[in-house]
ZAMARGU-4260 file (C-alpha; in steps of 0.2 Angstrom, whole numbers, plus 5000, padded with zeros to 4 digits):
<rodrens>
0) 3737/5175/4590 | 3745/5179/4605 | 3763/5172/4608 | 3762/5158/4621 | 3773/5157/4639
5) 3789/5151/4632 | 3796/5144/4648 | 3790/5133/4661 | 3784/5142/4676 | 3796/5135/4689
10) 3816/5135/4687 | 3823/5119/4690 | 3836/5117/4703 | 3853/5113/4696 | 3861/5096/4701
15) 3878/5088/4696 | 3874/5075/4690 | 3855/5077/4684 | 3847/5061/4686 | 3831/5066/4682
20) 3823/5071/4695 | 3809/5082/4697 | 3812/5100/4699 | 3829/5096/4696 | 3839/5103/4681
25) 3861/5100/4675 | 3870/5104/4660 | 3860/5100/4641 | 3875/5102/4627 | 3866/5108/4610
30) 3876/5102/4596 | 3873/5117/4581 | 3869/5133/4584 | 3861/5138/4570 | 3841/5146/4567
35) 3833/5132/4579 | 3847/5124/4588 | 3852/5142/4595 | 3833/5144/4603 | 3834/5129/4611
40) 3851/5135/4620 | 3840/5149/4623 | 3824/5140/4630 | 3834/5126/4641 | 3845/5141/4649
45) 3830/5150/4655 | 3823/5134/4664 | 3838/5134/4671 | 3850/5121/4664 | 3867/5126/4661
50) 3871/5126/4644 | 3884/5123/4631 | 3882/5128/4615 | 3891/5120/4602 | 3898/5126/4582
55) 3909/5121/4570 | 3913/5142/4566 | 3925/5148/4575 | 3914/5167/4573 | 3900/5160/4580
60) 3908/5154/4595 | 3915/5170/4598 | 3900/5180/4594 | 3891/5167/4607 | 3906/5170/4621
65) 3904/5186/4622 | 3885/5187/4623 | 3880/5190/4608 | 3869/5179/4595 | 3870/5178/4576
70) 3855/5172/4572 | 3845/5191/4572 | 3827/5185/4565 | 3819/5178/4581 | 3811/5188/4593
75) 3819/5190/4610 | 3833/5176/4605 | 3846/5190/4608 | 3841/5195/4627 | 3837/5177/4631
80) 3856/5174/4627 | 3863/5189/4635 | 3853/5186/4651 | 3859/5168/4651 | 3877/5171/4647
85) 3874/5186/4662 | 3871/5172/4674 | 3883/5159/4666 | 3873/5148/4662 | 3878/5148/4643
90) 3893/5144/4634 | 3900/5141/4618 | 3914/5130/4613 | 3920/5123/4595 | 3923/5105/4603
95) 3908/5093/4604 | 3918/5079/4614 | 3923/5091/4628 | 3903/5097/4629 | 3896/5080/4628
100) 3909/5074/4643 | 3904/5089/4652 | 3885/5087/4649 | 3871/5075/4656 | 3861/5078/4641
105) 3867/5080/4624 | 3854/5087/4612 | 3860/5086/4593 | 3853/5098/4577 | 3864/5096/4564
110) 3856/5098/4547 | 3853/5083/4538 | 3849/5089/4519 | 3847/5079/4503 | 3862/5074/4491
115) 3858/5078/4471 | 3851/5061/4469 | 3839/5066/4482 | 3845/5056/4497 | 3848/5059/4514
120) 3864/5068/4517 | 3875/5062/4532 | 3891/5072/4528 | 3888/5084/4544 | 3877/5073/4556
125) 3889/5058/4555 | 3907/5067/4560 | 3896/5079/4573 | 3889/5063/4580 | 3905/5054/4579
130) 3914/5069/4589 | 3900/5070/4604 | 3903/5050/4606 | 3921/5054/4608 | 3915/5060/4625
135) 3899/5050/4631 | 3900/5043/4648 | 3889/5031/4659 | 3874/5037/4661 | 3875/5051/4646
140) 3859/5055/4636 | 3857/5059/4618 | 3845/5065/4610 | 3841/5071/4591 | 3829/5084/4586
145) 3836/5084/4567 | 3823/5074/4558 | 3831/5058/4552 | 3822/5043/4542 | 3816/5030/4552
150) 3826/5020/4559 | 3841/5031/4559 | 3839/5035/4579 | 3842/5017/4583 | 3852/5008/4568
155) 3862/5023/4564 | 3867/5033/4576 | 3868/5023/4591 | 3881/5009/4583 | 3890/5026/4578
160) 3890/5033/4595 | 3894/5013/4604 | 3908/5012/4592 | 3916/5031/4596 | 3911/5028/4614
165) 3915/5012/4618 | 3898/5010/4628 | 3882/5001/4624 | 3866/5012/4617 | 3851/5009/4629
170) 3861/5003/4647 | 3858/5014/4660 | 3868/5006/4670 | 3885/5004/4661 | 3882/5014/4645
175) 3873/5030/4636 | 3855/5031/4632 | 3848/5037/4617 | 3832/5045/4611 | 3822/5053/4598
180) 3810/5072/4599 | 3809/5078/4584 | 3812/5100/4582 | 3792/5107/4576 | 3795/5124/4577
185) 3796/5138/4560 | 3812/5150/4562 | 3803/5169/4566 | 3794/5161/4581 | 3802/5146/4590
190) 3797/5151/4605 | 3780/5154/4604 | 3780/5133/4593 | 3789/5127/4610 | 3776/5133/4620
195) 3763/5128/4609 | 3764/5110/4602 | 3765/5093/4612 | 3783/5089/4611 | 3785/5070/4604
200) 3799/5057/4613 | 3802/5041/4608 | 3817/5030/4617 | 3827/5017/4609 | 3820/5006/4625
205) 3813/5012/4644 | 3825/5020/4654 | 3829/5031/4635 | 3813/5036/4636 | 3811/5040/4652
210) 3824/5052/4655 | 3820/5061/4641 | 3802/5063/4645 | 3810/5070/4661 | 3824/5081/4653
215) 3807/5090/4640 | 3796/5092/4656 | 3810/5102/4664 | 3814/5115/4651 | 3795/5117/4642
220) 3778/5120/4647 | 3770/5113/4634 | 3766/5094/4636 | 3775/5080/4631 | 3771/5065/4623
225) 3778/5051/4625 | 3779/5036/4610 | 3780/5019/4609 | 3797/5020/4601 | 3810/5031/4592
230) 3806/5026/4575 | 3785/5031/4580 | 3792/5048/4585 | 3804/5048/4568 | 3790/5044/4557
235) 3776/5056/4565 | 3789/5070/4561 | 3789/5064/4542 | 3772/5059/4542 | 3768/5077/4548
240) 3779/5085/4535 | 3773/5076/4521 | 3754/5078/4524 | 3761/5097/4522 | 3769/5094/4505
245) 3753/5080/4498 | 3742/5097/4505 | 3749/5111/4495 | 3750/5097/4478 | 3733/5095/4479
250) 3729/5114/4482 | 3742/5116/4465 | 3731/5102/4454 | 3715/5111/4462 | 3721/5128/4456
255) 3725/5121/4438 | 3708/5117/4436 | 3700/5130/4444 | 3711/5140/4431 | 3702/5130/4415
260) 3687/5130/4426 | 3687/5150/4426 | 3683/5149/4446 | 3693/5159/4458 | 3702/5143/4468
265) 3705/5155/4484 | 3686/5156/4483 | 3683/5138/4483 | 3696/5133/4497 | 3689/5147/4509
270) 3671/5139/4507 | 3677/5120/4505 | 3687/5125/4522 | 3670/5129/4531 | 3665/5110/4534
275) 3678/5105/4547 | 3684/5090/4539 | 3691/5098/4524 | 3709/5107/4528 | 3715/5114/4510
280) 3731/5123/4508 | 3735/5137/4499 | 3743/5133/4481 | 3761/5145/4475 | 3774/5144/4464
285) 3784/5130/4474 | 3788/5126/4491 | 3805/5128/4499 | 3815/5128/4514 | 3822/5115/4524
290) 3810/5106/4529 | 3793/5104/4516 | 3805/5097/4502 | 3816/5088/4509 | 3809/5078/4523
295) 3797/5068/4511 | 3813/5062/4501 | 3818/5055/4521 | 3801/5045/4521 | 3804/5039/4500
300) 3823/5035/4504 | 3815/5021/4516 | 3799/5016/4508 | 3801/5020/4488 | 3782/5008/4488
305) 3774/5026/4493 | 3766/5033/4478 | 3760/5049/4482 | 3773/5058/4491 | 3783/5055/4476
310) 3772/5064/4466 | 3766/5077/4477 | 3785/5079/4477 | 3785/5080/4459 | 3770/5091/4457
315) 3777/5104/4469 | 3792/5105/4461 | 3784/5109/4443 | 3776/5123/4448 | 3790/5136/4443
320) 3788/5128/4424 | 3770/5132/4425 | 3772/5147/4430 | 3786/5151/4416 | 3775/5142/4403
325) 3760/5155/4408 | 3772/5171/4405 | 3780/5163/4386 | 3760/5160/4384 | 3756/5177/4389
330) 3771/5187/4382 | 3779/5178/4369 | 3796/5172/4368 | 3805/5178/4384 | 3824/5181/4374
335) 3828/5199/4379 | 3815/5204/4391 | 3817/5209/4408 | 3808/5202/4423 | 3811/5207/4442
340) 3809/5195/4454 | 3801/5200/4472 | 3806/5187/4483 | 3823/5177/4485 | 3821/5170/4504
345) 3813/5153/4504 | 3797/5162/4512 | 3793/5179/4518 | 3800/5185/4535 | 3813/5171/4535
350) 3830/5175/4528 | 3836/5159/4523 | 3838/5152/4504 | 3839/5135/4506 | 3827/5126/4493
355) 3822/5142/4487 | 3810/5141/4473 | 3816/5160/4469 | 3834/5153/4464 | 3825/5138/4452
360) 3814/5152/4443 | 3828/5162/4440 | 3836/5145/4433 | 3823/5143/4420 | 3818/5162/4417
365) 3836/5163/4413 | 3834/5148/4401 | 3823/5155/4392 | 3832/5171/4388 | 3823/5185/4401
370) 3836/5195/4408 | 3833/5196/4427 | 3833/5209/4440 | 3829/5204/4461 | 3823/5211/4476
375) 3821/5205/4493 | 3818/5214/4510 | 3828/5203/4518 | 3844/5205/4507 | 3853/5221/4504
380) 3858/5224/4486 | 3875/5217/4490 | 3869/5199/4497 | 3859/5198/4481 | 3872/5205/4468
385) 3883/5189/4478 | 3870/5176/4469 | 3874/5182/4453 | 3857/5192/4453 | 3856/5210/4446
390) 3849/5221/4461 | 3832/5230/4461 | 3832/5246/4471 | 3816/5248/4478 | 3806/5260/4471
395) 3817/5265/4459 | 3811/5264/4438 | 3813/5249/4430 | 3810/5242/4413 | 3804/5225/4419
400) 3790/5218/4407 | 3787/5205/4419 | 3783/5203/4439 | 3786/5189/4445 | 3782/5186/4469
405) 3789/5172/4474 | 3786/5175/4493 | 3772/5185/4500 | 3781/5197/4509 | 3767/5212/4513
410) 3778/5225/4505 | 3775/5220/4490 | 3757/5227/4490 | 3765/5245/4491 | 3774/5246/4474
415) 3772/5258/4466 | 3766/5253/4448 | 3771/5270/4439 | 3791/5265/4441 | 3786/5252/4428
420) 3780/5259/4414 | 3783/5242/4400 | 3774/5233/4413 | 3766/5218/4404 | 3761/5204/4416
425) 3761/5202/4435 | 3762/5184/4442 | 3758/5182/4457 | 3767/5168/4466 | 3759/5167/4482
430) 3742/5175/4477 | 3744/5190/4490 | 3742/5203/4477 | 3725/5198/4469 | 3716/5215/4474
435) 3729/5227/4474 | 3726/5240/4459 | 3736/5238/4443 | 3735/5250/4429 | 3726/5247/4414
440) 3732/5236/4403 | 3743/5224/4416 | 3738/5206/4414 | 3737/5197/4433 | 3740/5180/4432
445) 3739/5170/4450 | 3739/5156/4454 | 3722/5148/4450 | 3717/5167/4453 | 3711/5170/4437
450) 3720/5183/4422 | 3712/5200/4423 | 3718/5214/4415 | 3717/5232/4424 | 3707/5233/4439
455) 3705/5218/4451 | 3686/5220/4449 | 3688/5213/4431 | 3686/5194/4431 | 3687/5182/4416
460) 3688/5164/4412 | 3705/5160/4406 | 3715/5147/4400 | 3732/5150/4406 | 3742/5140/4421
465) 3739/5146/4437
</rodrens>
C-alpha cells in the first residue's frame, strides 16, 4: 500500500488567539514526546500551527531544541522536525504549565499503563495533567489522545484540571474546554495511520466538541468524526482494541485444534477469510506492546461483568506456556539445554519492549532450566546483554538445541541452519518460517502449523501445542 498525504493540503493561517476559525491555525502544546506524541508535533507544525513540545527529560528537550528528534524508527519524523524547528514553528520545553498558558490547544499523550494488579496506572498522566492545569486559561482547549477508561475524560480529568486551574470544565465563556480523540496510529508509520483513518472527537458538552472538531480539520486530511460524547469516543478506542485482542484468542483456540485436528490453521483462515464476513487473525506466541494487552484491562477495570475479554486476555497470555509445554514435549526436560531466542521487541520493526512476550518466554524457559541466548535486529549486543540476556552474534555458530521467533522479523528467513549443528526443534512463534528449508532431522513446530521434520514439503498430523 502506498503511504497516504500526511498533511492537509492547505496551511492554516496563524492567529493569536485561534478561535477556531477556518483556515486559521495558533499554537497546539503536545504534552509527551515520545513514539506518537513526537509525530503529532510533527503533523500539527506542518499545517502550520506553532508548536510546543513538551517532556519530562531534560535530553530530550535538548535533543528537540536543537532540531533534532530521538525517536529514529519513523519515517520522515526527523526532517519533519528539522524543517519545523527551521521555520520556528517548534519547540521544546520541560514545563507543561508554561506550554499550556502559552497555548490555545493543549494535546496530552502521556502513557497510561497497568499496575501489577492489572489496573490503570495514573502515576504519569495525573501529575502531567495536574502541571498543564497550572496554566489553563479562559478559553483553553484539552484534549487527550492517551486512551483512558470510560469516563476518565469527564470525571477524572476535568475535576483534576478545575481543581489546578481554578476554572470550570466545559464554559467557554469563563473556563477551559475539554475533549477526547483517541491516538490510532502503529509506531513505524504514524503518518501514513493519520492520513488514513477517520479521527474520532467526543466533547465533555457542545462548544468542547466543536472546537476540537475545528482544531483536527486544521491539522489532518483525513476526516473527522465527530461523537456523541467523550466517553462514546473513549469506548470506541477500547472497543476497537479489544476486538483485536478477542480476534487473535480465537485464531489461538483455532490453531490448537487445528494442531489436534492435523489441519494447517493458516490454510483454513486464508480460506475461511474469502467470505467477507469472516476476518480471522493470525495466532503467535503472545501479543505485546502498549496497547493490544493493556487497553482491554481499561475496558475490565470499569465493567468486570464482561466475560470474554477477560478471557481472551487470558488465552493470549498463555500462549508462551504452550509453546514451552510443546518444546519439554518435544525435547525432554529443558535443565541445561540451550535455546536462542530471535525476537526481543514487542513486534518486528518496532524497537520498543513494553509487554514483550519475548521477556515472559525467557521467564519461563529460564524456569525450566534452558540456558538462553538472544538476538534482535533492533538491539545491539549491548542493549541486550543490558536485560540480563546472553547475546547471539548473528551468524556466528551456536549450540542452541532449540529456536525459538518471537517476532517475525523477515531476517530471520536467512539464517543460516549449518551455524547450529545440535539443532533440535524450531518453533516458530509468528509462523513466518513455515517454508523455509531446515535440514533433516529439525523438528518445526508452529503455531497450529503442524510438526514436520526436515523439509517443509513433509506434512503430519500431530499432537503437540501449536
Amino acid at each position: 500500500m502506498a503511504d497516504a498525504p500526511s498533511s492537509p493540503a492547505l496551511v492554516g493561517r496563524f492567529v493569536m488567539p485561534w478561535l477556531a476559525e477556518p483556515g486559521t491555525c495558533g499554537t497546539v502544546a503536545v504534552i509527551g514526546m515520545g513514539k506518537i506524541g513526537l509525530p503529532l508535533a510533527a503533523q500539527y507544525a506542518q499545517a502550520g500551527w506553532r508548536v510546543i513540545g513538551v517532556d519530562v527529560l531534560p535530553d530530550v528537550v535538548d535533543t528537540l531544541n536543537s532540531g533534532r528528534v530521538h525517536v529514529t524508527e519513523e519515517p520522515g519524523l526527523a526532517e519533519r522536525i528539522a524543517a519545523a524547528h527551521a521555520a520556528g514553528r517548534f519547540e521544546a520545553t520541560l514545563s507543561h504549565a508554561d506550554a499550556a498558558r502559552k497555548a490555545d490547544v493543549v494535546v496530552v499523550i502521556v502513557p497510561l499503563m497497568l499496575s501489577d494488579e492489572q489496573q490503570p496506572d495514573y502515576r504519569l498522566i495525573d501529575p502531567a495533567s495536574e502541571a498543564v492545569g497550572r496554566g489553563l486559561r479562559p478559553g483553553s482547549l484539552v484534549i487527550y489522545e492517551t486512551t483512558l477508561p470510560v469516563g476518565d475524560t469527564r470525571d477524572r480529568f476535568g475535576p483534576l484540571l478545575e481543581r489546578a486551574s481554578g476554572l470550570a470544565a466545559g464554559d467557554l465563556g469563563h473556563g477551559f474546554l475539554l475533549a477526547f480523540s483517541p491516538e490510532r496510529v502503529y509506531s513505524g508509520r504514524v503518518f501514513r495511520d493519520l492520513a488514513t483513518y477517520p479521527k474520532l472527537v467526543g466533547g465533555v458538552e457542545e462548544a468542547s466538541a466543536e472546537r476540537a472538531v475545528a482544531f483536527y480539520r486544521s491539522v489532518l486530511s483525513a476526516e473527522v468524526w465527530r461523537l456523541s460524547s467523550a466517553e462514546a469516543a473513549e469506548f470506541a478506542k477500547l472497543a476497537e482494541t479489544t476486538y483485536r485482542d478477542v480476534n487473535i484468542a480465537l485464531a489461538n483456540e483455532f490453531a490448537r485444534y487445528a494442531q489436534r485436528a492435523g489441519v494447517d490453521v493458516a490454510e483454513v483462515i486464508r480460506g475461511a477469510n474469502s467470505q467477507p464476513f469472516s476476518h480471522i487473525h493470525q495466532p503467535g506466541i503472545g501479543v505485546g506492546g502498549h496497547c493490544i494487552p493493556v487497553y482491554p484491562h481499561f475496558l475490565i477495570s470499569r465493567a468486570p461483568e464482561l466475560q470474554i475479554p477477560a478471557l481472551a486476555r487470558a488465552v493470549n497470555d498463555a500462549q508462551v506456556d504452550r509453546a514451552v509445554a510443546a518444546l519439554v514435549r518435544e525435547l525432554g526436560s529443558l535443565a541445561g539445554l540451550p535455546v536462542l531466542v530471535l525476537g526481543l521487541t514487542y513486534r518486528e520493526n518496532v524497537k520498543e519492549l513494553a509487554y514483550s512476550r519475548a521477556l515472559t518466554l525467557i521467564e519461563r524457559l529460564r524456569s525450566a532450566g534452558a540456558e538462553i541466548a538472544a538476538y534482535d535486529p533492533l538491539l545491539s549486543d549491548e542493549e541486550v546483554e543490558r536485560l540480563g540476556i546472553s547475546a547471539w552474534p548473528w551468524g556466528q555458530p551456536s549450540t542452541a538445541q532449540a529456536i525459538v521467533t518471537q517476532t517475525g522479523d523477515d531476517r530471520f528467513a536467512e539464517l543460516e541452519f549449518a551455524a547450529f549443528p545440535d539443532l533440535r526443534v524450531l518453533y516458530d512463534g509468528r509462523n513466518s518460517l513455515h517454508d523455509v528449508p531446515r535440514p533433516e532431522g529439525v523438528r518445526y513446530l508452529g503455531v497450529g502449523r503442524g510438526d514436520d521434520t526436515g523439509s517443509p514439503a513433509k506434512k503430519r498430523p500431530s499432537s503437540g501445542s501449536g
